[in-house]
C-alpha positions in Angstrom: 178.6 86.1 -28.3 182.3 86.8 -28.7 183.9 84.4 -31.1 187.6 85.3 -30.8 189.5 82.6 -29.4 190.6 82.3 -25.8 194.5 83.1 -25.3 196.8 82.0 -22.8 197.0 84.6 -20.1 201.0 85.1 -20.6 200.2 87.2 -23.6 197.3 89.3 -22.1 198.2 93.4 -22.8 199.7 94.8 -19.8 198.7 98.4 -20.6 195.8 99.5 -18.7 193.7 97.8 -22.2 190.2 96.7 -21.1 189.8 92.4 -22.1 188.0 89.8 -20.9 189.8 87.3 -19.0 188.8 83.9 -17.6 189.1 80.9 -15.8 187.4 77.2 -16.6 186.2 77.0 -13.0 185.0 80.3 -12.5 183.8 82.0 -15.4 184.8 84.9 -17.4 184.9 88.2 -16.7 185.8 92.1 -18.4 188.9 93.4 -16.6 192.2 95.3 -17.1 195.5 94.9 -15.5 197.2 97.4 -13.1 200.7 96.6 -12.0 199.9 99.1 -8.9 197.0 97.4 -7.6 196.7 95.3 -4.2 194.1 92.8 -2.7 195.3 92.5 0.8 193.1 89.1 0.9 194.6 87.1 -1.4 197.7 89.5 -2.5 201.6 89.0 -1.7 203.1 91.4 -4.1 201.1 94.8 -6.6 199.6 93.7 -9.7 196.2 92.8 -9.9 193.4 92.3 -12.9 190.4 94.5 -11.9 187.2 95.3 -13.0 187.1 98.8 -14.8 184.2 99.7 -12.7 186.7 99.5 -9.5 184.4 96.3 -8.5 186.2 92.6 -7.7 189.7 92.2 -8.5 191.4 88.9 -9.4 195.2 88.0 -8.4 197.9 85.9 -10.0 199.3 84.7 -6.6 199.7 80.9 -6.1 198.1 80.3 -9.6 194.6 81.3 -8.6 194.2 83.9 -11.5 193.4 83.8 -14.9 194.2 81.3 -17.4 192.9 82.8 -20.4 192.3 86.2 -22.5 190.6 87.6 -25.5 190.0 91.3 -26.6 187.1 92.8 -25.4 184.1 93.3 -27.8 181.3 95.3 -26.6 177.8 94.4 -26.8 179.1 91.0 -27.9 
């Protein structure tokens, strides 16, 4: 279990950096940011938090995207 505190989203790294990222309703999940990325589905602009196994992605549009980050830990 990972006991580092959720942060708010706002301060997530930007950089490619591997976290875990998550939203009340939904759940959490391990993802990474990349400002080049596009989901054509729910997408009006680049930038999207993805999976680093190039599974789901998970957009900020129209406030449907994460709320919430901490590092990620690992086998945690």
């Amino acid at each position: 279990m990972n006991d580092i505190p959720w942060e708010d989203i706002s301060t997530a790294p930007r950089d490619g950096t591997i976290i875990e990222v998550m939203e009340p309703d939904t759940g959490a999940f391990v993802m990474r940011w990349n400002p080049d990325g596009f989901n054509m589905l729910t997408s009006k602009r680049p930038g999207v938090w993805e999976s680093p196994s190039d599974g789901p992605t998970w957009t900020e549009d129209n406030g449907l995207g994460p709320t919430n980050w901490r590092p990620y830990r690992p086998g945690r």
